[in-house]
Every structure is written in structure tokens, then in C-alpha cells.
C-alpha positions in Angstrom: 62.6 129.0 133.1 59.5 126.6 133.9 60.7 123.0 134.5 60.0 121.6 130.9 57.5 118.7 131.0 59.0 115.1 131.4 57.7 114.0 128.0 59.8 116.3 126.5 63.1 115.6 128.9 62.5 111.8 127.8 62.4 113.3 124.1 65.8 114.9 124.6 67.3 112.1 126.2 66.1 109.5 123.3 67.9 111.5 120.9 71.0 112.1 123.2 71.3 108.0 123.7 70.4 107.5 120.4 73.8 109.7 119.1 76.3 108.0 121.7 75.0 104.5 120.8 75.9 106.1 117.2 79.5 107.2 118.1 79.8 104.4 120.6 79.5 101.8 117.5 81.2 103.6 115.0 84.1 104.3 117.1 84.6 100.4 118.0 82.8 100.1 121.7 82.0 96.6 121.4 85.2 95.5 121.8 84.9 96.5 125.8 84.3 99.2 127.2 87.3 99.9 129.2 89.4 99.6 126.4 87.1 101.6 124.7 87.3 104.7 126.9 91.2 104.3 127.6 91.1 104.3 123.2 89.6 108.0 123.8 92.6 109.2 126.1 94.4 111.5 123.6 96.3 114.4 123.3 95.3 117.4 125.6 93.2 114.9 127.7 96.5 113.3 128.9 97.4 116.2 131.0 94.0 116.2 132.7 94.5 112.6 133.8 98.0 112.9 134.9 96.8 115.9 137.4 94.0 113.1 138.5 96.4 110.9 139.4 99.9 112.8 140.3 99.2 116.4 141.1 101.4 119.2 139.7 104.9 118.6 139.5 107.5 121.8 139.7 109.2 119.1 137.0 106.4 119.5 134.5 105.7 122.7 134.2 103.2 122.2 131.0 100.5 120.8 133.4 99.8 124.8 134.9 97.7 125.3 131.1 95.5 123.3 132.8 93.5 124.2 135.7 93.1 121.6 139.0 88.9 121.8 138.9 88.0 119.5 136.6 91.4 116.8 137.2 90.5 117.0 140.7 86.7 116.0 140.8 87.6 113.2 138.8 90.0 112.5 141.8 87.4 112.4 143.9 85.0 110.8 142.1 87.1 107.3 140.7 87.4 107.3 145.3 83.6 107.1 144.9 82.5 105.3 142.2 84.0 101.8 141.0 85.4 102.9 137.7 88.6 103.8 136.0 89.8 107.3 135.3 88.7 107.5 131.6 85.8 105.9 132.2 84.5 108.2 135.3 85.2 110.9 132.8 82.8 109.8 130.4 80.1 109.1 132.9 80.6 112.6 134.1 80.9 114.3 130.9 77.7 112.9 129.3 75.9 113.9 132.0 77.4 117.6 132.1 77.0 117.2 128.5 73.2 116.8 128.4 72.4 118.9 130.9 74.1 121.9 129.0 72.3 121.4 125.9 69.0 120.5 127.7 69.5 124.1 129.4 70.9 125.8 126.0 68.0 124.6 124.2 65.3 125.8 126.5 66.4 129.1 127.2 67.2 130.1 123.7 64.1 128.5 122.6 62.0 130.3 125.1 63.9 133.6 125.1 63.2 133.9 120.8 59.5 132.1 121.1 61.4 128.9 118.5 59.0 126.3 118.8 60.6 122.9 117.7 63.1 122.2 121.0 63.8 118.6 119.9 65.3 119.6 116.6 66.9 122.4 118.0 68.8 119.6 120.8 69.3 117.7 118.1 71.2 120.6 115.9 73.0 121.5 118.8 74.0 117.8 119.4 75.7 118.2 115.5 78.6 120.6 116.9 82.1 119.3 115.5 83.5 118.2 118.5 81.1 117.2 120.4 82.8 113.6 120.2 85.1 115.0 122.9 82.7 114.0 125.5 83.6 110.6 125.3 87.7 111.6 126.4 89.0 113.4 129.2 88.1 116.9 128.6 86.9 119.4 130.9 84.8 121.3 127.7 81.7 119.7 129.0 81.8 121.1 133.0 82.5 124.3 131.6 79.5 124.4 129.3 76.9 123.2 132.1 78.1 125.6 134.4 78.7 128.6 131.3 75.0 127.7 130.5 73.7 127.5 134.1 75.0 130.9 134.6 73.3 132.1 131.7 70.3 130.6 132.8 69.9 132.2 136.2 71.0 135.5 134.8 68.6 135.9 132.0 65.5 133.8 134.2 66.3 135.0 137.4 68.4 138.2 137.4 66.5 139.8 140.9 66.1 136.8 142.7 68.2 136.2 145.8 69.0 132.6 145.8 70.2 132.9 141.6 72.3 135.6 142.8 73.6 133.5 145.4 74.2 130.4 142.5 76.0 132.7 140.0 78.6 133.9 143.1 79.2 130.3 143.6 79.1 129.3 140.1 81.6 132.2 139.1 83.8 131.2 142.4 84.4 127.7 140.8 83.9 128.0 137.3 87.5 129.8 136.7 89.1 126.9 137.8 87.9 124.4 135.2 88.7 126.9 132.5 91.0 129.6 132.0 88.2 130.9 129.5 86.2 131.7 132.9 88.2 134.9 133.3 86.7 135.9 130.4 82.9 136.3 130.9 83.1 139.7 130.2 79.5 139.6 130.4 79.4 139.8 133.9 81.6 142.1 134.3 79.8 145.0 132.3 76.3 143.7 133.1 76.2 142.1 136.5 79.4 144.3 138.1 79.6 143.5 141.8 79.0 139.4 141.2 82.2 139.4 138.9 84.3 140.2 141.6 83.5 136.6 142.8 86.3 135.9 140.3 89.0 137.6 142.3 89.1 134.7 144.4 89.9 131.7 142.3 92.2 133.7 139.9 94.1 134.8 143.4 94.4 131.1 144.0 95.5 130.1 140.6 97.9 132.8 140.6 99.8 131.4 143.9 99.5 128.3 142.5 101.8 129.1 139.6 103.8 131.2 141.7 104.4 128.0 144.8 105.3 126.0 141.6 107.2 128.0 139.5 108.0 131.4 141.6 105.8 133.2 138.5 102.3 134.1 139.1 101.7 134.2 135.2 103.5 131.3 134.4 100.4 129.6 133.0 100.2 132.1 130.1 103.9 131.4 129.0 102.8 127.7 128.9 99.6 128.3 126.8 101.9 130.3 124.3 104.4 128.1 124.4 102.5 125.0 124.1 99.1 126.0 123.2 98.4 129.3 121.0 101.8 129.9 119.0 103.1 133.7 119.0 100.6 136.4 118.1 97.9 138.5 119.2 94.0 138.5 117.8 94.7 140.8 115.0 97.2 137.8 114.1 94.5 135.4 114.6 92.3 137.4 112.0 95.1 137.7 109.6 95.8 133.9 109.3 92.6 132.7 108.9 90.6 135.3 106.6 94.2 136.5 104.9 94.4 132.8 102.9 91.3 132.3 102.7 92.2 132.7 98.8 94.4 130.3 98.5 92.6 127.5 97.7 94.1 124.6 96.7 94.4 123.6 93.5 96.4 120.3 93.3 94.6 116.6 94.3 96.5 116.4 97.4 93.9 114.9 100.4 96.7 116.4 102.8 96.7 120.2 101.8 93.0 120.2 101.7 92.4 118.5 105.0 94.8 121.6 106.1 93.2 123.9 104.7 89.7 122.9 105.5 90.8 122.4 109.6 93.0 125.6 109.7 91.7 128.3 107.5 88.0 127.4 106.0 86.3 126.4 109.1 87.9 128.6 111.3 86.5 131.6 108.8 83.3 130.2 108.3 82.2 129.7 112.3 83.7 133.0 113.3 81.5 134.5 110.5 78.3 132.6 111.7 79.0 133.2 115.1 79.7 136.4 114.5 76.7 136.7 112.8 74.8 135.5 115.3 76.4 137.5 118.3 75.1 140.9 116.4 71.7 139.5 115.6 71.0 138.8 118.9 72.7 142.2 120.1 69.8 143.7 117.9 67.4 141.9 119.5 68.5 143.6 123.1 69.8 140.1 124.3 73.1 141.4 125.6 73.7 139.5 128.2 74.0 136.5 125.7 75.6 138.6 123.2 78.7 139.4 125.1 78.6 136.3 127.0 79.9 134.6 123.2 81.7 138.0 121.8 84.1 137.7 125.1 84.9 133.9 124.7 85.4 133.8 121.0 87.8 136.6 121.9 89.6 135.5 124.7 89.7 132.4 124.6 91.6 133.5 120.8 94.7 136.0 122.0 97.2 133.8 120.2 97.0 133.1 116.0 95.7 129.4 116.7 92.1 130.1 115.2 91.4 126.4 114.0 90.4 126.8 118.0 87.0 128.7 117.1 85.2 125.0 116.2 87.3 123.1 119.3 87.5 125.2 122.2 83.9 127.3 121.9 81.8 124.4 121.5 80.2 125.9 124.3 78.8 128.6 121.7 77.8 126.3 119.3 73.8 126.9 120.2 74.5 130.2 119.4 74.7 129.8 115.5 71.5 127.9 115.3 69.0 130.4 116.9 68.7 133.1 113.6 68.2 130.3 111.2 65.4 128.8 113.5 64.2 131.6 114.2 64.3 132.3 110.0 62.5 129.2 109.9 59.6 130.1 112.1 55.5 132.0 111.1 57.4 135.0 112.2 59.1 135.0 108.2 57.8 134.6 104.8 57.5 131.8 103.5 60.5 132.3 101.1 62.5 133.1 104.2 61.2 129.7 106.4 62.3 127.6 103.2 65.6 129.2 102.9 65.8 128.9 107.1 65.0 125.2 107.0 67.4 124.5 104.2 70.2 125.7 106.0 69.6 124.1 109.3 69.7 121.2 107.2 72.9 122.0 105.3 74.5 122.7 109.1 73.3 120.1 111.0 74.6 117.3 108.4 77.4 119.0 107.8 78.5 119.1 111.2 77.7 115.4 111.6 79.8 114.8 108.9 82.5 116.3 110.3 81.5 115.1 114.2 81.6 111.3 112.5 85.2 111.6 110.6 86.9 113.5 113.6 85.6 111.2 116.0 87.1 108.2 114.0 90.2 110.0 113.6 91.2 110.6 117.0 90.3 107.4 118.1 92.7 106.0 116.0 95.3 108.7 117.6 95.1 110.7 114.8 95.0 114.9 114.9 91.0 116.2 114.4 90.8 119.7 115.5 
């Protein structure tokens, strides 16, 4: 991919500052920013810091559904930089943040000839969750280095030195998520640089075994703790299998369940899916699989509410037929039905990005 001009990095970045002074303010920043960022410390993101700051304890064994990468550079980096924990977070996961959808935005773009980039960054800006970047999450590592992979594998796939990147990339990127075991894609498509990942998943294994004398402890926890009993087909059946059972009476409760549980859930998996076999078509498989293996994976319990948080990553995906709808390659029946539901998308996701962020910010559960 050809550097893209600095205009149009400056363009991306405008609308990227202009979206965290957005959630910044509506979330209550000026009342100081390390209160602020401590505010964002919630749920999962408590186990990240704890690992920053104390390690793994044989006590706690919940801490092994977490891999050390991304608690650990944060270790290093609050030694380097003046700043508190949550706070070093945030500076690093903006950063990671941008440069993921920066990357997402011009590879897609170039690799289906969709002209607009900015609006595209900005769609892909609208994903749910994307709040999370302001917490201690290691989503946003994971997506720069998911992306760079992509990247060099799709730009690059003879040259020498991007061969050398993706070994490295795939030697590291397993331990800031568990989800990196499953990039299938390398594995069918790019054969002898998967077995980079024997490595780090040796390590992680002894890991769990030093702590807990099991080598697979850390998918006991993840049940236990994470993704309640059940298998994908379980998965499928809870979401899609009430779909139905819409509710009926005026209580804000059972529809907040329903739409965080069973609609959304249904509806991304659909458009994702969607998207993954559209661009299968197309003879992208590389990107294809790369998305088909971590909406899978990433899903082998019946906690499918998951599909919106944890494959945020994949969020680009769902944008690329509709832009591509909305291009000269369609009619023009086709580009107005393309634009309309980039529209109905993007502020819908906003919508939901805006109410989730407020909500977990005031401790509350959002996705």
C-alpha cells in the first residue's frame, strides 16, 4: 500500500480528535483527567491492570483468561512515561486505535477501488464499542497488529522483509489475545509462517501449567468466567432461536435485554456474515477467513452478545459492500439504496457507541 498523502492522514486524524473530544465531553472529562481515565477502569479492564501491577497470582486463578502482552507493556511503559496506569492505557490505545482504522480503511478502500476514505474512517469510527478505547482493554493492540498483518499479507505477500514482519507479528500477537490462535487464515493460506504461533502458545501453555499444574487451565477460566457452557451450535441456537420473542410488554429492562443479547447479536453476525461471503466471491480470501475464523473462535461458548464486543476488530468488514453498493460501479437505484444504509449504520452505531459509553462510565453493564 502507497503511503497515503499527509493531507489526507491530517483528514483522518481531524475526524479521529474530533470523536474523542465528543466522548471525552459527553462522558464528563472536564472534571480532570485522571479521574476521568480511573472513571473508565471497569469490569474486564480490572484484570488487565492488576497483571500491570501484581503479576499472576497461583491465588487468583481468573487472571490466566487474560494474556501477559498487553498488561505487561503497560508495565513497562507507566516506568517510561510520567503517567498513571489508566491513563498510559489510553494514550496507547488511541494511538493503536488510529493506526488500525487508518490501515483498515486504506487497504479495503484500495483493495475494492471505494473512493471516499474519510467517510469510510469515519463509518468505521461508528463501531459500538469503540468507546473501549478510552479503558484498559487490550482490543485496540490486537486490531493494529490483526490489521498490520493483513496489510503485509495482502500488499506484500512475496516480499522478504513483510515475511519477516508477519513471523514477528504472529510470534507476539497470541499473547495479547487468545483470539490470535485463531487466524485460521494463515494457517490455510500462508502455512509455514503459522507455525510462528507454536512458540507463544508453548509459552502460554507453561505458563498455566507453573501456575496451576494445567496447561489448559485458561480455557476452564474463560468458561467458567467468560463464555457460559455451550459450543457454537449453542451460540447459534440462543441468539437466532428467540429471535421471535419479541417483547411485547413496556418494560425498558426486557427490551434493553433483548436488544444487547439476541437482536444485535443476530443482526452483526448476519452482516458480517454477509460480508465475509461477498468478499469470498470477490477472490479476497485471505480477508475472508481472516473474519470467518474470529467470529468463530473467538464464539465456542453460547455468549454471542460477544459478536458487537469482542470482534470490533471486524467492524470494517461490514462497511465495504454497502460502499462499494454506493459507488459508479451500481445503478443508480443501487448507490441510493447503498448510501441510505451507510447512513442508517453509521448513526445507528453512534447511537449506540454514545449510550454504552455513558453507561459504563457510570459502572453500569454495556455490552
Amino acid at each position: 500500500m502507497q503511503k497515503p498523502i499527509w493531507h489526507q492522514l491530517i483528514r483522518y486524524l481531524i475526524c479521529y480528535v474530533g470523536w474523542v473530544v465528543f466522548i471525552a465531553l459527553f462522558t464528563g472529562i472536564y472534571a480532570g483527567l485522571d479521574e476521568w481515565t480511573r472513571e473508565w477502569v471497569r469490569w474486564d479492564s480490572n484484570w488487565y491492570k492488576q497483571i500491570a501491577t501484581e503479576g499472576y497470582s497461583p491465588q487468583e486463578y481468573k487472571a490466566l483468561a487474560y494474556p501477559p502482552g498487553y498488561p505487561y507493556l503497560l508495565k513497562v511503559l507507566t516506568y517510561i512515561l510520567p503517567l498513571s496506569l489508566p491513563t498510559t492505557a489510553l494514550l496507547l490505545n488511541l494511538i493503536c486505535y488510529f493506526g488500525a482504522l487508518v490501515i483498515a480503511t486504506e487497504l479495503l478502500c484500495h483493495v475494492f477501488q471505494l473512493p471516499n476514505r474519510v467517510l469510510f474512517f469515519v463509518a468505521t469510527l461508528s463501531a459500538p464499542t469503540g468507546y473501549f478505547v478510552f479503558s484498559v482493554y487490550s482490543d485496540f493492540l490486537f486490531m493494529l497488529m490483526l490489521w498490520g498483518l493483513l496489510l503485509l499479507a495482502i500488499r506484500y505477500p512475496d516480499n522478504r522483509k513483510s515475511q519477516i514482519a508477519q513471523v514477528v507479528l504472529l510470534l507476539t500477537i497470541p499473547s495479547i489475545r487468545i483470539a490470535g490462535y485463531s487466524l485460521f487464515s494463515w494457517l490455510v493460506l500462508r502455512r509455514w509462517l503459522a507455525l510462528a504461533l507454536v512458540i507463544p502458545f508453548s509459552a502460554w501453555l507453561y505458563l498455566n501449567y507453573v501456575l496451576t499444574g494445567d496447561p489448559l487451565f485458561f480455557v476452564s477460566v474463560q468458561q467458567r468466567y467468560a463464555m457460559p457452557e455451550g459450543n457454537i451450535i449453542d451460540g447459534f441456537l440462543l441468539t437466532f432461536g428467540n429471535l421471535h420473542d419479541i417483547p411485547t410488554m413496556p418494560s425498558w429492562d426486557y427490551w434493553c435485554y433483548y436488544l444487547q443479547f439476541i437482536f444485535l447479536p443476530a443482526a452483526y453476525l448476519i452482516m458480517l456474515g454477509a460480508a465475509i461471503v461477498w468478499m469470498a466471491r470477490r477472490g479476497e480470501y485471505l480477508l475472508a477467513i481472516s473474519a470467518a475464523s474470529l467470529l468463530l473462535i473467538s464464539h465456542y461458548g453460547s455468549f454471542w452478545r460477544s459478536v458487537i464486543r469482542y470482534d470490533m476488530q471486524v467492524v470494517p468488514y461490514l462497511f465495504v459492500p454497502l460502499f462499494f453498493m454506493a459507488t459508479k460501479h451500481s445503478s443508480a437505484n443501487v448507490r441510493l439504496l447503498g448510501g441510505f444504509l451507510i447512513g442508517v449504520v453509521v448513526m445507528g452505531q453512534l447511537i449506540l457507541q454514545v449510550i454504552s459509553a455513558w453507561l459504563l462510565k457510570q459502572g453500569m453493564w454495556a455490552f
